[in-house]
C-alpha positions as CSV (number, residue, x, y, z in Angstrom):
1,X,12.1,1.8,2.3
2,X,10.8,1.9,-1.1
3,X,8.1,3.3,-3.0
4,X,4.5,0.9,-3.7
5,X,4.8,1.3,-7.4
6,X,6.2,-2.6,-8.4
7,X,3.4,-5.4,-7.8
8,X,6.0,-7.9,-7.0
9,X,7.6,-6.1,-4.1
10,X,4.2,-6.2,-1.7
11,X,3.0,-9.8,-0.4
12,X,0.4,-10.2,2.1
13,X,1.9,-9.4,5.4
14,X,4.0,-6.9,4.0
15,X,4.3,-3.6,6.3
16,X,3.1,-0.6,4.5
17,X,1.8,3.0,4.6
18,X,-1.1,3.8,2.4
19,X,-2.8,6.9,0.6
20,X,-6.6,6.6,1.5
21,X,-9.3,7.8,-1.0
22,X,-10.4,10.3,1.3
23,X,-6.8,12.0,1.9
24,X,-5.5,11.8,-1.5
25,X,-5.4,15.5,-1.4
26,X,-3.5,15.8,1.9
27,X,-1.6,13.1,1.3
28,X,-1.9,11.7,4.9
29,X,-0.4,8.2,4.9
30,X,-2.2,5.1,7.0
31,X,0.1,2.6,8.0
32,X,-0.8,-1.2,8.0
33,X,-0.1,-4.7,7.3
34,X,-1.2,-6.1,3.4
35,X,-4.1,-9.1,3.6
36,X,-5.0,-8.8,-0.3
37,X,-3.1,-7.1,-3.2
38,X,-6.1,-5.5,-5.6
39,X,-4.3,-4.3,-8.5
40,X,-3.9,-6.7,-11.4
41,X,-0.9,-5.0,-13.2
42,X,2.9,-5.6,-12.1
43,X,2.9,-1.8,-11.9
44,X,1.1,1.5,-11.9
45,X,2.5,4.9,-11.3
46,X,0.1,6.0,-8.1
47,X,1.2,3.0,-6.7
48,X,-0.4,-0.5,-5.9
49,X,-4.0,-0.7,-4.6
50,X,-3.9,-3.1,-1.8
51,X,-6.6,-4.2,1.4
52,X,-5.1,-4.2,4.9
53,X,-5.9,-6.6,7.2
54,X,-8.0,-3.9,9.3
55,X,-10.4,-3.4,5.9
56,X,-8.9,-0.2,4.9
57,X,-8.4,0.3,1.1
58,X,-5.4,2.6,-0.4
59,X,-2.7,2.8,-2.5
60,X,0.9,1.5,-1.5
61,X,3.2,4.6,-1.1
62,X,6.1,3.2,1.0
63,X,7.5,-0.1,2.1
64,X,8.9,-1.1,5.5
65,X,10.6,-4.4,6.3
66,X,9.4,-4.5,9.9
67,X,6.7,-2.8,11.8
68,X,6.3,0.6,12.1
């Protein structure tokens, strides 16, 4: 598992748990499946903003290679 910070390690269909706006604080992590990548940059340090394919919009903050 790795962290969400590199742009070039998430492609759509990639298995993921986000950071929603709303639990930022908490940190509660939503986990998912990538449809679009939103950040531009090939990195940021909160991790990559990214759209899963149930509409939900966070910030990558760990990688899986299969489902969770």
């Amino acid at each position: 598992m790795t962290n969400g910070q590199n742009r070039c390690d998430i492609l759509p269909g990639t298995h993921v748990r986000i950071v929603l706006k709303k639990d930022q604080r908490t940190g509660n992590l939503t986990p998912g499946i990538v449809k679009d990548i939103l950040t531009k940059s090939s990195f940021h340090p909160h991790g990559i903003k990214v759209r899963l394919v149930d509409g939900q919009v966070g910030r990558v903050k760990e990688i899986k290679a299969g489902p969770y």
